[in-house]
Each structure stands twice: as C-alpha cells, then as structure tokens.
NUROSE-791145 format. One record per residue: chain; residue number from 0; residue in three letters; x, y, z of N, C-alpha, C, CB in turn. Coordinates in steps of 0.02 Angstrom, whole numbers, plus 50000, padded with zeros to 5 digits. Glycine has a CB too. Example, Ala and Ser with C-alpha at 12.3 -4.5 7.8 and 13.67 -1.06 7.14 Angstrom:
2
PT unit pos code   nc1   nc2   nc3  cac1  cac2  cac3   cc1   cc2   cc3  cbc1  cbc2  cbc3
PT    A   0  ala 50660 49716 50390 50615 49775 50390 50660 49835 50390 50565 49776 50452
PT    A   1  ser 50642 49888 50354 50684 49947 50357 50645 50002 50394 50704 49970 50286
//
This chain:
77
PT unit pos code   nc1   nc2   nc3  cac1  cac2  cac3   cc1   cc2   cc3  cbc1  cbc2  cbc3
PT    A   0  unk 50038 49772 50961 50095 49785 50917 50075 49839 50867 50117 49719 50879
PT    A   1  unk 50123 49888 50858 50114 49965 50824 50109 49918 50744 50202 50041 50838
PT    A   2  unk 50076 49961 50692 50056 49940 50628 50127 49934 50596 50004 49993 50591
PT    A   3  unk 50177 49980 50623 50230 49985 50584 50291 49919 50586 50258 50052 50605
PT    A   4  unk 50297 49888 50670 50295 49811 50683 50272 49769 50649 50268 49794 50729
PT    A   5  unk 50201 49767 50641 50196 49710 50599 50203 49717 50515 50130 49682 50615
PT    A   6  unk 50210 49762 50489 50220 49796 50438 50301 49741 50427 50219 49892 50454
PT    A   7  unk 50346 49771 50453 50409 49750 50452 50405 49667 50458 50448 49787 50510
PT    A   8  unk 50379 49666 50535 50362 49577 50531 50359 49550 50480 50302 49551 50553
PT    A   9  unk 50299 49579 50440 50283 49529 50395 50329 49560 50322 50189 49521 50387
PT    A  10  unk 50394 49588 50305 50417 49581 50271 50411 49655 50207 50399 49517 50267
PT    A  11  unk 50402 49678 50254 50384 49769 50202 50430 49811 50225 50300 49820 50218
PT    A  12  unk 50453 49842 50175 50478 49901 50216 50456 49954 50215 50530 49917 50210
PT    A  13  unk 50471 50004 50292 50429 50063 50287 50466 50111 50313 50365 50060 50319
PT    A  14  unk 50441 50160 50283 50486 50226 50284 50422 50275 50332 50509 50264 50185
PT    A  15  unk 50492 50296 50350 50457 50352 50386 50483 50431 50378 50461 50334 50461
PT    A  16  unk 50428 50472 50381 50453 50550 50361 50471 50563 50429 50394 50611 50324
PT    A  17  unk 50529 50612 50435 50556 50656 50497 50473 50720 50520 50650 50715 50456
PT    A  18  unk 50447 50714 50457 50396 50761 50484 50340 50753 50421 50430 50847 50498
PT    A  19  unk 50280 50752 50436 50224 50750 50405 50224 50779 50339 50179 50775 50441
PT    A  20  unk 50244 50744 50270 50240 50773 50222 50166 50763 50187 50296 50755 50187
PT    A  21  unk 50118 50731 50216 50083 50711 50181 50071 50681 50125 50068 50733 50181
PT    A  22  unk 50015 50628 50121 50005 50570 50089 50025 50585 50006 49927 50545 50104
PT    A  23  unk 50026 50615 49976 50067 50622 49914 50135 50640 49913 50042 50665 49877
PT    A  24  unk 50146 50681 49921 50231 50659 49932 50265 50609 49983 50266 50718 49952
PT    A  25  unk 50217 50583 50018 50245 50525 50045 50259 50474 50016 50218 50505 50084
PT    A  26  unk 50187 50469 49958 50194 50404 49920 50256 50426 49864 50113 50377 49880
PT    A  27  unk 50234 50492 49846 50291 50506 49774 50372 50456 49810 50314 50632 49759
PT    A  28  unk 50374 50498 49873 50443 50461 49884 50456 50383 49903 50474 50497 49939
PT    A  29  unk 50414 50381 49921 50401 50286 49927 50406 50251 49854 50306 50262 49959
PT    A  30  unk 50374 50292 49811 50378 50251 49738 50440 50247 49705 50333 50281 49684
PT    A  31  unk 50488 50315 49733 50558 50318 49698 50593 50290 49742 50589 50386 49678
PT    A  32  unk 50599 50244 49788 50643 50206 49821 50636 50128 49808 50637 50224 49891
PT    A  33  unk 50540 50126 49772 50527 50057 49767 50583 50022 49723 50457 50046 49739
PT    A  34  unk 50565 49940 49714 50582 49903 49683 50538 49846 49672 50630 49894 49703
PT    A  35  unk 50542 49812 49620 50504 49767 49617 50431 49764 49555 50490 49767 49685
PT    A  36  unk 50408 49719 49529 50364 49707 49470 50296 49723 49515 50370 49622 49431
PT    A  37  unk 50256 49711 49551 50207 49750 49600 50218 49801 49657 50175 49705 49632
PT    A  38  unk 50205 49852 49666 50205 49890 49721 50140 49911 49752 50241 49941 49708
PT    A  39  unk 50135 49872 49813 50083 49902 49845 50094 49958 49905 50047 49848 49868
PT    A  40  unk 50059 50000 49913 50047 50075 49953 49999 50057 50005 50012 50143 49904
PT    A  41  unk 50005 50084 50078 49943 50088 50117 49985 50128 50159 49901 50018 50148
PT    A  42  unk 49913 50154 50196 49915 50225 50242 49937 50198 50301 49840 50270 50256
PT    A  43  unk 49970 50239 50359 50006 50202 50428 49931 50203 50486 50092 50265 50468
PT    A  44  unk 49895 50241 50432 49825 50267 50498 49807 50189 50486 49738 50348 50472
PT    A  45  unk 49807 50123 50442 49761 50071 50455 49713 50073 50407 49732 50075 50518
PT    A  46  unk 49699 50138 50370 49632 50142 50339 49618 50064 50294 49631 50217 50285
PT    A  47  unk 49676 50067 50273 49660 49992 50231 49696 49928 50268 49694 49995 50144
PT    A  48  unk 49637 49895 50264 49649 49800 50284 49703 49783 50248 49583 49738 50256
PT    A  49  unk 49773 49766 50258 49804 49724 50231 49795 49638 50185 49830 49726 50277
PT    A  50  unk 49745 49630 50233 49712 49562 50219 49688 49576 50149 49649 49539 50274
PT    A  51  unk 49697 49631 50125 49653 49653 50038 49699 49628 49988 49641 49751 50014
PT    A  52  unk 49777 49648 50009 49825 49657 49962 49829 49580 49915 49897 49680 50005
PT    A  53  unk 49819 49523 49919 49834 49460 49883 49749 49488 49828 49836 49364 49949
PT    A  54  unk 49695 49521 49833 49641 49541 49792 49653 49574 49754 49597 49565 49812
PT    A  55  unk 49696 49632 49790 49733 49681 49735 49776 49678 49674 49766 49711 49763
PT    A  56  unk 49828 49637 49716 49896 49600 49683 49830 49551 49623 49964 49532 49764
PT    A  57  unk 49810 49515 49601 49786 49449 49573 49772 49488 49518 49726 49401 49609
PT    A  58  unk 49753 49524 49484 49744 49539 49417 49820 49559 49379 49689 49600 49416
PT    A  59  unk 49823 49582 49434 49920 49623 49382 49960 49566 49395 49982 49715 49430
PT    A  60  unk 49953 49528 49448 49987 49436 49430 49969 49421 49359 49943 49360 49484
PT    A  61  unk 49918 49399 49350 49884 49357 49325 49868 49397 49240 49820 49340 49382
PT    A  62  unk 49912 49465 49242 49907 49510 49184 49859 49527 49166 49928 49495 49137
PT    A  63  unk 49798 49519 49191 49722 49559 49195 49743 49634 49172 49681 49562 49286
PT    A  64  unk 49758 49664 49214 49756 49729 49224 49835 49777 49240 49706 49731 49282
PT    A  65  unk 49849 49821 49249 49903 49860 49246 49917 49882 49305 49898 49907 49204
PT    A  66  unk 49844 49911 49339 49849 49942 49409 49786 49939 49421 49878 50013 49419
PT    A  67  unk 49797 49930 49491 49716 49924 49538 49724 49976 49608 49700 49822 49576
PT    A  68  unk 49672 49988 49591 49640 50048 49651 49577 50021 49692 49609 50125 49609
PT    A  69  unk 49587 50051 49747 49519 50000 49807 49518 50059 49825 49532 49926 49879
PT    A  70  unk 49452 50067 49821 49395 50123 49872 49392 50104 49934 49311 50125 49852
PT    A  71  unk 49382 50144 49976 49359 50132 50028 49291 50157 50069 49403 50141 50053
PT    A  72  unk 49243 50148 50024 49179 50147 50001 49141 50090 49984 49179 50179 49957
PT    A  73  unk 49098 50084 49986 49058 50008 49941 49003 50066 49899 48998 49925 50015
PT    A  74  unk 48983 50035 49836 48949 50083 49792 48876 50073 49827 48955 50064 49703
PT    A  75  unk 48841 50114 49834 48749 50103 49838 48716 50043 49794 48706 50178 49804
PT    A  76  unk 48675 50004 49807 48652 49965 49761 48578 49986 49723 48650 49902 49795
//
C-alpha cells in the first residue's frame, strides 16, 4: 500500500502538487489550508517514521513546548 493510502487510511489529509514544487512551498501551502491546535508535516519520500508523531505531539499537548522539530540524525556521543 502507497504511503499516500495509508496516510488517508489512517485519517490525514494529503495534498498533492500537480508538479514538484518542492518541500517549502509545499509545506508553506499545506500550512495555509491547515486546521487545527497541532499540525504535523512529513515528507511523501517516508523519510520520517510516522510511529514518531504521538513523541512529537506530547510536549505541545501537554504545553511543554510550542513547537518540536526531529532530526533525522542521532547526535555523536
């Protein structure tokens, strides 16, 4: 099943460009259609695990924080 299937499956909606605007104006326009007190973003390539988003979401629930960003990196120890 294509990412964009289960995307929908599970209750997201996703837009698609007629032609490759690339990842910033993709998101710019994704953000002006959003709705809602959290908005989460991910790339259609997969780069990010979905399985992250309830890690992400839990501080701006829970009023920790304002906005969260995930690397997709782990730092050197």
């Amino acid at each position: 099943m294509c990412g964009c299937l289960r995307a929908l499956n599970a209750g997201a909606i996703v837009i698609r460009n007629e032609v490759n605007k690339g990842i910033l104006e993709s998101t710019n326009i994704g953000l002006g259609l959003a709705s809602g007190d959290i908005i989460v973003t991910l790339d259609a390539d997969a780069q990010h695990d979905p399985s992250g988003i309830p890690s992400i979401v839990r501080p701006i629930a829970q009023d920790v924080a304002d906005l969260v960003a995930r690397a997709l990196w782990k730092a050197r120890a």
